[in-house]
C-alpha positions in Angstrom: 13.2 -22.2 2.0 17.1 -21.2 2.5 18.6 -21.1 6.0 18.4 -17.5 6.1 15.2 -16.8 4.9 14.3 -19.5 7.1 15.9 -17.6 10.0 14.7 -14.1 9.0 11.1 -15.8 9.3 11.4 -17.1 12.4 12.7 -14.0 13.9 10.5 -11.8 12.3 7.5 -13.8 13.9 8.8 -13.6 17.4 9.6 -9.9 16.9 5.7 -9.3 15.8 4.6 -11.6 18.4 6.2 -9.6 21.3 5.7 -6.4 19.7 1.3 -7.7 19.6 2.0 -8.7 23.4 3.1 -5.3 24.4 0.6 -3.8 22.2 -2.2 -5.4 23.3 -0.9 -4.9 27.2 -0.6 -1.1 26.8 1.1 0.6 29.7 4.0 0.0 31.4 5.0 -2.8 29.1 4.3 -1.1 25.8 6.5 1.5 26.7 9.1 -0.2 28.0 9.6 -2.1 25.0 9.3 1.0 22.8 11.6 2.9 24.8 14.6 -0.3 24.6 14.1 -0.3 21.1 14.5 3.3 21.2 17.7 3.3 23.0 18.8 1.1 21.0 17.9 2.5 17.8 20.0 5.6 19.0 23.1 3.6 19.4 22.8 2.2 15.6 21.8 5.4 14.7 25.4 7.0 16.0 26.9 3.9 14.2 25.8 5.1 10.6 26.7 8.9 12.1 30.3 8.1 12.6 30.2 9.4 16.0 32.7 8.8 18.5 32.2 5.7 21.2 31.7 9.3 23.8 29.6 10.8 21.8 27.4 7.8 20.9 27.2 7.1 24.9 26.3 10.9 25.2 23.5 10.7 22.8 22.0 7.3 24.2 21.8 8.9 28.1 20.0 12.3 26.0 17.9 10.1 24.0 17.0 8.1 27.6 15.7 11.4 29.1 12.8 11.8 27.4 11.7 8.1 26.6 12.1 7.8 30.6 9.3 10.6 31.3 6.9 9.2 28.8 6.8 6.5 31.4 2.9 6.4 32.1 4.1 6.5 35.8 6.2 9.6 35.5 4.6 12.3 33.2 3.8 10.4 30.3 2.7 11.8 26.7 3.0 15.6 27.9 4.6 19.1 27.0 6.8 18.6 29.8 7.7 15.2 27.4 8.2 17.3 24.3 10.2 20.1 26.2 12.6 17.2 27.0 12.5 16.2 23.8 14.0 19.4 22.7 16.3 20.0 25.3 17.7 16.5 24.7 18.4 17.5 20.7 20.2 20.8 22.1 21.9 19.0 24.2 23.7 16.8 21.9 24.1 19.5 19.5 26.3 21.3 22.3 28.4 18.2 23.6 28.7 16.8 20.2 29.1 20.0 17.2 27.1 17.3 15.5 23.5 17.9 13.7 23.4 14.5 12.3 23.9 12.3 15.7 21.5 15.0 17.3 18.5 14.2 14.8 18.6 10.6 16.0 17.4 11.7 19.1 14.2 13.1 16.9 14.1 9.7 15.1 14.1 7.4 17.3 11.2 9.8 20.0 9.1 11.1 17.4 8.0 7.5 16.6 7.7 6.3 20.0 5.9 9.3 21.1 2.9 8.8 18.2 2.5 5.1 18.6 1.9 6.0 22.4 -0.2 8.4 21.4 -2.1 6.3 19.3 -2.7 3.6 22.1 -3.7 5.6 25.0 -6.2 7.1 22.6 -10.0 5.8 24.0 -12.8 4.4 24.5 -12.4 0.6 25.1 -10.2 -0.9 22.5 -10.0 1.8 19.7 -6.7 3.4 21.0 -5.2 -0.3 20.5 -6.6 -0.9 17.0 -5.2 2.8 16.1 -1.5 1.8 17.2 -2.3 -1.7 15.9 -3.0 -0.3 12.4 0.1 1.7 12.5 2.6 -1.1 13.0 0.2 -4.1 11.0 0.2 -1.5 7.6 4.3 -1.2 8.2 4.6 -4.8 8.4 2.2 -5.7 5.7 3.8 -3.1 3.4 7.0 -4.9 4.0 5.8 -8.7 3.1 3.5 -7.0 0.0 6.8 -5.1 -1.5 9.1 -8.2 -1.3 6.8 -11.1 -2.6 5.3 -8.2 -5.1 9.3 -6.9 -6.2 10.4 -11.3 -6.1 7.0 -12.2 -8.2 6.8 -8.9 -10.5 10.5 -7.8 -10.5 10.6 -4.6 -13.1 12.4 -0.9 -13.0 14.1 -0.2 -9.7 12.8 2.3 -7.4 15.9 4.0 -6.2 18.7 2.0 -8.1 21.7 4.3 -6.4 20.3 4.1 -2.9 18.7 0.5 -2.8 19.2 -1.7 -5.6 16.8 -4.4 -4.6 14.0 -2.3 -4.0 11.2 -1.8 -7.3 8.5 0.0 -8.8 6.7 -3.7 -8.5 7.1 -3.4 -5.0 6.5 -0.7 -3.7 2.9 -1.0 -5.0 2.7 -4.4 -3.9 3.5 -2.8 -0.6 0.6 -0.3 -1.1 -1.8 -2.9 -1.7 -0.8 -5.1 1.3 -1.5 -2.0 3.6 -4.7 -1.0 2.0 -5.6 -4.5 2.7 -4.5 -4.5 6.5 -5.9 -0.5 7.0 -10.1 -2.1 5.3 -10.1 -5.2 7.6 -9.3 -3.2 10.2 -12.2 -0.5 9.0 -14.4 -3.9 8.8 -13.7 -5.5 11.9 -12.2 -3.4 14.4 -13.4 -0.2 14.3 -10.6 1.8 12.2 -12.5 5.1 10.6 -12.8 4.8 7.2 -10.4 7.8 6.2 -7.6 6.2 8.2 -8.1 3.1 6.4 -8.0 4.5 2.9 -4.6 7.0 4.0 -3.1 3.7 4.6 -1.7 3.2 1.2 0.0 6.9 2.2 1.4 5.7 5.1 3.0 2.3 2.8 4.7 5.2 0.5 6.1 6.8 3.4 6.8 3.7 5.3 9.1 3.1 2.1 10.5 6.3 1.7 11.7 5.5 5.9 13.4 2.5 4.4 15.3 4.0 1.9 16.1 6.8 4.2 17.7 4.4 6.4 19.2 2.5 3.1 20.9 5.9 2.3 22.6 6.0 5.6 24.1 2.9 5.2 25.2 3.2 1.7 26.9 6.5 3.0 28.1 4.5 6.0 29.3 2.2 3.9 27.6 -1.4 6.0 25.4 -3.4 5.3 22.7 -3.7 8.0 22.8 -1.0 10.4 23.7 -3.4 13.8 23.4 -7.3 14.0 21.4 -7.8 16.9 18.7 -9.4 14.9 19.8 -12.1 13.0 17.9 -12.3 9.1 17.2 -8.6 10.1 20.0 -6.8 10.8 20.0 -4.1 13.5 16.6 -2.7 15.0 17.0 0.5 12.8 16.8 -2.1 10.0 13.8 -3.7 11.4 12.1 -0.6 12.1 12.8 1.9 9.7 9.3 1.9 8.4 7.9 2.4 11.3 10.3 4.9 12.4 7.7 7.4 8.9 4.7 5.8 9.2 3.5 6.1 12.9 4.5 10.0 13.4 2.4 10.5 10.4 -0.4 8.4 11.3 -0.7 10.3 14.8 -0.9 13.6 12.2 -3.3 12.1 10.2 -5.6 10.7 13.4 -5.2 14.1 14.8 -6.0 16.1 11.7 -9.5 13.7 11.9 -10.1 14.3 15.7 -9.8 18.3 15.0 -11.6 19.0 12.0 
């Protein structure tokens, strides 16, 4: 194994064992750590936007707004939250002119917003394997679409915006999360419609990657920050999950209410 690889490994454990401690803690700690990364994510986000160093400080005091009141001590997951969600987008739109910095504050909440959804959904553990199964299918779509695209290789998925990515891997990556989205239908709990949409929620945890591949390209970097080392910026190590979960929540939802 090379010395990146190596590191990108070693990282990427600790970053899915910290991620499965605030998970499995809930709370407090769960959304703190979602609402750092978020923060974060909104400064990388200005990065690729080509905003100013103002307006990238502007946007990451909006974006704190409304990751502050989904504190489960202040308001939490609430209409109040979403209102401030909104007002926070206007807001940058006003002090900035600029559409693009203001839909970061929508990509980095939406996501944060679902997968706290998903866990303070009940009884007893079934809100954790819900948010569980929305960050286990991201991660397993990523480790299924690289050994798959390595193994397989094959025509390129989108050559122009991400020339590693291919056709190989991306349904290696579907696989993997079908995998993840049965065992978790088998042993935890996880309806069995939620299980079998997880191959869905690989495609559009791809299409987040690419999305975020695009912005780059455009940008003209390489990784979106370098906080991570192997990974690259938390944009880079989240982009997946950044798709997947909002559309989870939608598809949990759509199964509570019909």
């Amino acid at each position: 194994m090379g010395s990146e690889l190596r590191t990108r490994a070693v990282v990427g454990v600790v970053l899915i064992a910290v991620a499965l401690g605030a998970l499995l803690s809930g709370g407090l700690l769960f959304w703190a750590l979602l609402s750092v990364a978020g923060v974060l994510m909104q400064a990388e986000w200005a990065d690729l936007s080509g905003a100013s160093a103002d307006h990238k400080k502007l946007s990451m005091y909006a974006v704190s707004v409304p990751l502050a009141i989904l504190c489960p001590l202040a308001a939490g997951l609430s209409w109040f939250a979403i209102g401030l969600l909104v007002a926070a987008f206007l807001f940058v739109i006003g002090g900035t002119r600029s559409v693009r910095l203001a839909l970061g504050v929508l990509y980095v909440c939406l996501p944060v917003m679902a997968l706290l959804f998903l866990r303070g959904q009940g009884p007893n553990i079934f809100g954790l394997t819900l948010a569980l199964w929305a960050l286990a299918l991201v991660w397993a779509t990523d480790i299924g679409a690289y050994f798959a695209g390595r193994s397989i290789g094959g025509p390129k998925l989108a050559p122009r915006i991400s020339p590693s990515k291919t056709w190989s891997g991306l349904g290696g990556g579907v696989v993997a999360a079908l995998l993840i989205g049965f065992l978790l239908h088998r042993f935890a709990g996880l309806p069995i419609e939620l299980a079998a949409a997880s191959g869905l929620l690989a495609v559009a945890a791809q299409a987040g990657d690419l999305l975020e591949s695009a912005m780059k390209r455009r940008a003209g970097v390489k990784d979106s920050g370098s906080l991570l080392p192997g990974h690259g910026g938390v944009l880079d190590r989240l982009d997946g999950v950044v798709t997947a979960a909002p559309l989870a929540a939608l598809l949990y939802l759509m199964l509570v209410l019909r």
